[in-house]
BAKOL-73278 format. One record per residue (C-alpha): x negated, y, z; residue in three letters. Coordinates in nm, 3 decimals. Last residue first. Layout:
! BAKOL-73278
<site><px>X</px><py>Y</py><pz>Z</pz><resn>ALA</resn></site>
...
! end
This chain:
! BAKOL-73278
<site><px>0.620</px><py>2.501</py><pz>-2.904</pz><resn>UNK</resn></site>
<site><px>0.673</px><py>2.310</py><pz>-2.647</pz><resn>UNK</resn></site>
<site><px>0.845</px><py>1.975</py><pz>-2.737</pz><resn>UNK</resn></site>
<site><px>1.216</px><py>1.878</py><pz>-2.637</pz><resn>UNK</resn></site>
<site><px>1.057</px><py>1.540</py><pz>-2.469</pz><resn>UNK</resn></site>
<site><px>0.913</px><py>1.735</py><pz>-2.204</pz><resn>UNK</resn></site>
<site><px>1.264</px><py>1.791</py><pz>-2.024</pz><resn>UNK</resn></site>
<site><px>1.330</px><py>1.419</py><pz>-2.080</pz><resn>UNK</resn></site>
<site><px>1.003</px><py>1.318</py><pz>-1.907</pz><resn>UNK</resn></site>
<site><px>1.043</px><py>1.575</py><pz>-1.591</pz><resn>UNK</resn></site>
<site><px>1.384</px><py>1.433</py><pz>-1.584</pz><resn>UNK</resn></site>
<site><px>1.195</px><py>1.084</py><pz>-1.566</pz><resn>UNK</resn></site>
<site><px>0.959</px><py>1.202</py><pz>-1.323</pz><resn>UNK</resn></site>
<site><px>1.221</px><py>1.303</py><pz>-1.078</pz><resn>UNK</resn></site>
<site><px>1.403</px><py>1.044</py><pz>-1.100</pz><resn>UNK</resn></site>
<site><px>1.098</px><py>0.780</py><pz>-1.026</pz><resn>UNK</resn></site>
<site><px>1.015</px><py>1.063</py><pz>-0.708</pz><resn>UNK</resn></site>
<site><px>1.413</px><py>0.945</py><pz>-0.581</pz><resn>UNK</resn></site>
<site><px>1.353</px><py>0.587</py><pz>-0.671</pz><resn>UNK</resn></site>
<site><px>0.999</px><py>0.560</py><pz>-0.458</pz><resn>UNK</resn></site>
<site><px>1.177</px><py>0.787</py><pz>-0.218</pz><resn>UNK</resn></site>
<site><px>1.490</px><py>0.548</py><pz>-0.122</pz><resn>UNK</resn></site>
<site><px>1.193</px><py>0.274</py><pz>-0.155</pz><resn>UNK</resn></site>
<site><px>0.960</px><py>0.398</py><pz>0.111</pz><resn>UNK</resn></site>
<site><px>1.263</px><py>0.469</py><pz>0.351</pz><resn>UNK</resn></site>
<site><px>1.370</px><py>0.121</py><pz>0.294</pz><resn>UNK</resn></site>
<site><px>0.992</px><py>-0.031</py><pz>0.348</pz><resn>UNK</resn></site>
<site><px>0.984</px><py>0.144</py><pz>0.683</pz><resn>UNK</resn></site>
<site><px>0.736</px><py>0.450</py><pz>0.695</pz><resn>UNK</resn></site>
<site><px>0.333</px><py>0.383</py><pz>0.743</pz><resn>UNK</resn></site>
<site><px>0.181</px><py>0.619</py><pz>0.970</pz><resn>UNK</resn></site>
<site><px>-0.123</px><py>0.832</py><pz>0.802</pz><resn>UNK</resn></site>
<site><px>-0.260</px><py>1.072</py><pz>1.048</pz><resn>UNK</resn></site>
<site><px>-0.586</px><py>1.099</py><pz>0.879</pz><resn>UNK</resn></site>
<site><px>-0.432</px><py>1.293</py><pz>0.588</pz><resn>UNK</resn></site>
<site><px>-0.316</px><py>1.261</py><pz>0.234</pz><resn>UNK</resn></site>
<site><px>-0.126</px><py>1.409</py><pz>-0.075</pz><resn>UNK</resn></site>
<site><px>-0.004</px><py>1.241</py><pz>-0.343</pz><resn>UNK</resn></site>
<site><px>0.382</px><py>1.259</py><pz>-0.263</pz><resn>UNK</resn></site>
<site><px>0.293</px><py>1.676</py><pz>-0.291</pz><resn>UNK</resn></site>
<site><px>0.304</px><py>1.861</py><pz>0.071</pz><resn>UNK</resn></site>
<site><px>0.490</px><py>2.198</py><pz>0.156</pz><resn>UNK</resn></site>
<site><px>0.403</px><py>2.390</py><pz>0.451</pz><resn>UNK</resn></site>
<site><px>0.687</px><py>2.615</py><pz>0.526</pz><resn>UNK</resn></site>
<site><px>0.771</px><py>2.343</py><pz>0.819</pz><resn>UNK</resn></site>
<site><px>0.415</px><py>2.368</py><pz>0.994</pz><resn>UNK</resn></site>
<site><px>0.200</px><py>2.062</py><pz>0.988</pz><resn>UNK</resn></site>
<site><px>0.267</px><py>1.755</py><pz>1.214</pz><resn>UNK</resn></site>
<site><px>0.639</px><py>1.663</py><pz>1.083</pz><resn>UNK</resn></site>
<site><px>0.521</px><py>1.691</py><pz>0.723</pz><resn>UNK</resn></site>
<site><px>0.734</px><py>1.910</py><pz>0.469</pz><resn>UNK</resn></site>
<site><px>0.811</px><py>1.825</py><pz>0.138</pz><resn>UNK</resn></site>
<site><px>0.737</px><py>1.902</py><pz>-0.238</pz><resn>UNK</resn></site>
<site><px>0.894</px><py>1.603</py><pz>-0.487</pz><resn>UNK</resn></site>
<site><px>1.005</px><py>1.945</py><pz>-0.710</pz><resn>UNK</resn></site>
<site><px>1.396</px><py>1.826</py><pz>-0.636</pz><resn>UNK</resn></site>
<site><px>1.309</px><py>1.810</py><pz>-0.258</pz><resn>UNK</resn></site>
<site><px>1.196</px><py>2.192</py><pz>-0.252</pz><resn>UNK</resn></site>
<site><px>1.459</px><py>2.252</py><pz>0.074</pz><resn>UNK</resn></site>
<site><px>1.288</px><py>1.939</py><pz>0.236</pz><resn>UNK</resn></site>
<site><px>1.526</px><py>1.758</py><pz>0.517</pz><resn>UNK</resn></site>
<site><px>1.526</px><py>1.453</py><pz>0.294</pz><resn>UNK</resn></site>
<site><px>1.164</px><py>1.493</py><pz>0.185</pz><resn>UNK</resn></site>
<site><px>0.985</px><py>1.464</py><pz>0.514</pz><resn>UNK</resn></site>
<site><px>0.665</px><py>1.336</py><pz>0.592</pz><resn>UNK</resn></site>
<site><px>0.580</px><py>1.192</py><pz>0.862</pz><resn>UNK</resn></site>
<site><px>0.682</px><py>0.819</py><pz>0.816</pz><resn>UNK</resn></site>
<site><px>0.379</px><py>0.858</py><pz>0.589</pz><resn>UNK</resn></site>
<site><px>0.474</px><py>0.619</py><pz>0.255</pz><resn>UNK</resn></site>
<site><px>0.500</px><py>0.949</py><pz>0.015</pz><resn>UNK</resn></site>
<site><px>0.242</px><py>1.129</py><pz>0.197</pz><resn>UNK</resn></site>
<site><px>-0.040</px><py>0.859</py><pz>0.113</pz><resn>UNK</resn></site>
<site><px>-0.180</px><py>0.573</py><pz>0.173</pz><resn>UNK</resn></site>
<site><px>-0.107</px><py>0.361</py><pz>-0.069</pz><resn>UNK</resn></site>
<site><px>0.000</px><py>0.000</py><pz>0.000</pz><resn>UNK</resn></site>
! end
């Protein structure tokens, strides 16, 4: 398993008002700091396997609508 934000039990996407950017607080910083899925620390607790999953699928959305947005082309 990865160790990283989006498996911390810490860190806190529900309750995060930038949830649809995959940006969310962590219960041991302050609450305007935002933190990517990616993002890592040495206070790494490891979340319960449905919590994991409910964000696995909710970041998978997000990348997907990132996907279809792209798919438009930039000019």
């Amino acid at each position: 398993m990865t160790k990283s934000c989006a498996t911390c039990t810490n860190w806190q996407l529900k309750a995060s008002p930038l949830a649809r950017s995959g940006m969310a607080a962590c219960e041991l910083n302050e609450r305007w700091v935002l933190i990517p899925p990616s993002g890592r620390c040495e206070c790494w607790k490891q979340a319960i396997p449905a919590t994991i999953a409910a964000r696995v699928s909710w970041l998978a959305k997000l990348d997907a609508k990132a996907a279809r947005k792209n798919e438009g082309g930039m000019l």
